[in-house]
C-alpha positions as CSV (number, residue, x, y, z in Angstrom):
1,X,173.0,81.2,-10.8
2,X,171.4,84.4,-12.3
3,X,174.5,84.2,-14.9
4,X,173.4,80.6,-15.6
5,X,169.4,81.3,-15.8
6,X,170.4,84.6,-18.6
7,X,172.6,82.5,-20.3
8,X,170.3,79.6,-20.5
9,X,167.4,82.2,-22.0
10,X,170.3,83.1,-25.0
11,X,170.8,79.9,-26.1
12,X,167.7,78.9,-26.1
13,X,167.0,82.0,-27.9
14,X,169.5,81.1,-30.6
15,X,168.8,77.7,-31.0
16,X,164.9,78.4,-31.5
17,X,165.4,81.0,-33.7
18,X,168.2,78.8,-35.6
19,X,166.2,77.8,-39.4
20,X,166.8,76.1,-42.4
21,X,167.5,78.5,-45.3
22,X,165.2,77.3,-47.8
23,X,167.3,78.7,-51.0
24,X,170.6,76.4,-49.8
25,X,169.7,73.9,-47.6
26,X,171.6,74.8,-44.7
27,X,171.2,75.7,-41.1
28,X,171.7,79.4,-40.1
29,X,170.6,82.0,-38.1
30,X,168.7,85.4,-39.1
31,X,170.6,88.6,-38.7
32,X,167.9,89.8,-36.8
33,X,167.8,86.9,-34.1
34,X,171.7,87.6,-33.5
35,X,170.6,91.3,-33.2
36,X,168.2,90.5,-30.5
37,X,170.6,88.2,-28.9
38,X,173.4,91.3,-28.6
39,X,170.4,93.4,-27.0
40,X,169.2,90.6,-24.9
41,X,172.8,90.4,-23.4
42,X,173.1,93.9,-23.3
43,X,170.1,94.1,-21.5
44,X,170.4,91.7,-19.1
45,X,174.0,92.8,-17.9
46,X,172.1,96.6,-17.6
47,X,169.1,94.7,-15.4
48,X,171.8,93.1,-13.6
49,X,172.9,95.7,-12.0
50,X,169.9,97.8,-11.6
51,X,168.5,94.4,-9.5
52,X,171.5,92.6,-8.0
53,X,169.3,91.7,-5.0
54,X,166.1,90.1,-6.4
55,X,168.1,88.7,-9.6
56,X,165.1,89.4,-11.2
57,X,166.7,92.7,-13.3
58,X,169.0,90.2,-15.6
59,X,166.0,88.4,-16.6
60,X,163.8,91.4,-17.4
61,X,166.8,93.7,-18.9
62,X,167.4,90.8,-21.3
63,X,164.1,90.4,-23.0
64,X,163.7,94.1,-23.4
65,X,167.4,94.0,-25.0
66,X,166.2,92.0,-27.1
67,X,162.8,93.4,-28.3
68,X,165.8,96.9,-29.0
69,X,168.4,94.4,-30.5
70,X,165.9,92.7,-33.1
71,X,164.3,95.9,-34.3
72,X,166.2,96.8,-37.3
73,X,167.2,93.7,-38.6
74,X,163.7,92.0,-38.1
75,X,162.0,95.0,-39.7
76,X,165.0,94.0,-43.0
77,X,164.6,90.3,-42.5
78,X,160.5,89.9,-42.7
79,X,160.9,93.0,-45.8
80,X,164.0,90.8,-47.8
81,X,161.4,87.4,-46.8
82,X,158.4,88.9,-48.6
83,X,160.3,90.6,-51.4
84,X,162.3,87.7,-52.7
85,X,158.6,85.8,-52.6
86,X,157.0,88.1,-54.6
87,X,159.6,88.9,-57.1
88,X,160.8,85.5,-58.1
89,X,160.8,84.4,-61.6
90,X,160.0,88.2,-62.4
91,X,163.8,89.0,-63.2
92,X,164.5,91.7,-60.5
93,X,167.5,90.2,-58.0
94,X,167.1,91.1,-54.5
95,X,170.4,92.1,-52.8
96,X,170.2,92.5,-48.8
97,X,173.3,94.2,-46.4
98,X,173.1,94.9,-42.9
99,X,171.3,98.0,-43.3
100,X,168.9,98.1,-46.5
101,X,167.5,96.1,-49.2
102,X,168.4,96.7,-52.6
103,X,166.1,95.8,-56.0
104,X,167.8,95.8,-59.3
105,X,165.7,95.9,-62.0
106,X,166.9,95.4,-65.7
107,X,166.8,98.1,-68.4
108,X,165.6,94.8,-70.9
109,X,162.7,94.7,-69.1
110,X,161.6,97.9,-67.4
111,X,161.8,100.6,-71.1
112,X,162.2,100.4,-74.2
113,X,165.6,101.2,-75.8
114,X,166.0,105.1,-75.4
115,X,162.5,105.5,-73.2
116,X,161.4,106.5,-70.2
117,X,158.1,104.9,-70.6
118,X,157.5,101.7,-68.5
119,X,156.9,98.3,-70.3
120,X,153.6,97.4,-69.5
121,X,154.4,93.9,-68.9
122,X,156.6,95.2,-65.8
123,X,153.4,96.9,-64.3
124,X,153.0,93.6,-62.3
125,X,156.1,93.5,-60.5
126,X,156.0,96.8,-59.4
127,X,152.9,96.3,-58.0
128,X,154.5,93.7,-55.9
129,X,156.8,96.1,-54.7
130,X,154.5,98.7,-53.9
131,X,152.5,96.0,-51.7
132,X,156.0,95.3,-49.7
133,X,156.8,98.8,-49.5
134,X,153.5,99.8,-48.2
135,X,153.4,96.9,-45.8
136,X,155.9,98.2,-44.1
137,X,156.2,101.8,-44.4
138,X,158.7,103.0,-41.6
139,X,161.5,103.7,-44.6
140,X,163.5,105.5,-47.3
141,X,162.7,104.3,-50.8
142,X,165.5,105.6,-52.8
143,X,165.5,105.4,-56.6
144,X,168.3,105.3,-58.7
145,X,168.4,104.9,-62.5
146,X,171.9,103.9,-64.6
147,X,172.4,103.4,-68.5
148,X,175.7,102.0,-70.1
149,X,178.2,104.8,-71.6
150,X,177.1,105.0,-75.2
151,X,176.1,109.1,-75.9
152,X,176.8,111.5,-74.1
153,X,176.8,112.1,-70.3
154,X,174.5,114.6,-70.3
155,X,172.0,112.9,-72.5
156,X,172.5,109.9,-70.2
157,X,172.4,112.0,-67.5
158,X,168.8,113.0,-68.5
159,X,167.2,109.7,-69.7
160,X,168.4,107.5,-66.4
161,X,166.3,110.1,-64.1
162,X,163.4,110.2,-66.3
163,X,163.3,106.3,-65.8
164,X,164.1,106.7,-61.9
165,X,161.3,109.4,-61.6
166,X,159.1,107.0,-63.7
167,X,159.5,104.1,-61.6
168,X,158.8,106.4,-58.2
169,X,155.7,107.7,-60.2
170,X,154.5,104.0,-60.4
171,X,155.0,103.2,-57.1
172,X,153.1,106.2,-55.7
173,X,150.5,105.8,-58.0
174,X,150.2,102.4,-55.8
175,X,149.6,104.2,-52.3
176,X,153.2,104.6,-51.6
177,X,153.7,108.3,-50.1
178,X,156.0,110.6,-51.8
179,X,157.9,111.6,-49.0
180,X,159.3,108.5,-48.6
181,X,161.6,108.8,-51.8
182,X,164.8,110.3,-53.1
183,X,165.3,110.1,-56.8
184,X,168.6,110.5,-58.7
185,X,169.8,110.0,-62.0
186,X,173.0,108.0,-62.5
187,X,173.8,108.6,-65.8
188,X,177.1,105.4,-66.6
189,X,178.1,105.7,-63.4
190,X,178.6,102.6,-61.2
191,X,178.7,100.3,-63.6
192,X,178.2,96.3,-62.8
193,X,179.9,95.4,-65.7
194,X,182.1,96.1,-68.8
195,X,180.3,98.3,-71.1
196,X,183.0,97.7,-73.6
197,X,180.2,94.2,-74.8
198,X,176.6,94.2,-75.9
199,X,175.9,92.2,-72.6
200,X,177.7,94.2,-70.8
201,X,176.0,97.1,-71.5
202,X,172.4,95.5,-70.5
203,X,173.5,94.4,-67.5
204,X,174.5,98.3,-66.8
205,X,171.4,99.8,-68.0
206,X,169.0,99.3,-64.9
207,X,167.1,101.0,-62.1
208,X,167.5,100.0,-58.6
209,X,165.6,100.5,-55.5
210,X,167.5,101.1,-52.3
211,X,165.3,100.2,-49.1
212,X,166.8,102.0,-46.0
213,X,164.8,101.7,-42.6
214,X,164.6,104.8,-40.5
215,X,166.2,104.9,-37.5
């Protein structure tokens, strides 16, 4: 019976949680609700044993499993929700993984060939990250800038941490605290495409935010 009643609680947990993602169309269920699920089972086989007698310990293992197992990937899911709201149209692609959101933000229309001074029509949607990032301020904001190939490494070198440090300027001159950041220049490293084309080379010219909870 106590197997049943936990068993019950996780589908019910599932199928409540279970949405319709509003960029496809399809059913699916958040990364975060099949974290809490995992920590709700977890839990409940722990409370199981610590209250074999009453039956009670299944029950109340479960739900605090689950408040353990949803942490993390709630904290991401509510951050990638609000992000992708209040960048869209603006040109910046939001990428999510299981551990951090990433922001990539197009050289075209951050700087100005061969600058590390931000476009001023770009001030807006970095205010919209700042908003997210102070919202929820329990993370790493890492900042990473990249240019294509053309000159030389070290001048590259140079320029794409100038425009990383810029960007991380920006940000905390928008109430986001310093300490929160690591900033590194990528010079033509990591390239998302072929630099060997003109669109190529746009595509690789960028700065991206890495969002990475702390544990």
């Amino acid at each position: 019976m106590k197997k049943f009643v936990t068993l019950c609680a996780l589908t019910g947990l599932l199928a409540a949680c279970t949405t319709t993602n509003p960029y496809t169309g399809q059913s699916q269920t958040s990364k975060a609700v099949w974290g809490t699920a995992i920590g709700a089972a977890t839990g409940a086989a722990t409370g199981a044993l610590v209250a074999k007698k009453s039956g009670t310990g299944a029950i109340v293992g479960g739900l605090a499993g689950a408040a353990v197992g949803g942490g993390v990937g709630y904290y991401l899911d509510v951050q990638e929700a609000e992000l992708r709201a209040e960048l869209a149209s603006t040109g910046v692609s939001v990428e999510r993984t299981d551990d951090s959101i990433r922001l990539i933000m197009p050289g075209n229309i951050t700087f100005k060939t061969d600058s590390a001074d931000i476009n001023a029509g770009f001030y807006a949607t970095l205010n919209s990250v700042a908003k997210v990032l102070n919202k929820y301020s329990n993370s790493t904001v890492m900042v990473m800038g990249f240019t294509d190939n053309t000159g030389s490494d070290a001048y590259n070198m140079t320029l794409s941490k100038q425009r990383a440090t810029a960007v991380a300027a920006y940000l905390q001159g928008q109430g986001v605290k310093s300490t929160r950041f690591e900033i590194m220049g990528m010079g033509p490293s990591n390239p998302i495409a072929s630099n060997a084309t003109a669109a190529g080379r746009q595509q690789n010219r960028r700065v991206e935010i890495k969002i990475i909870p702390n544990k």
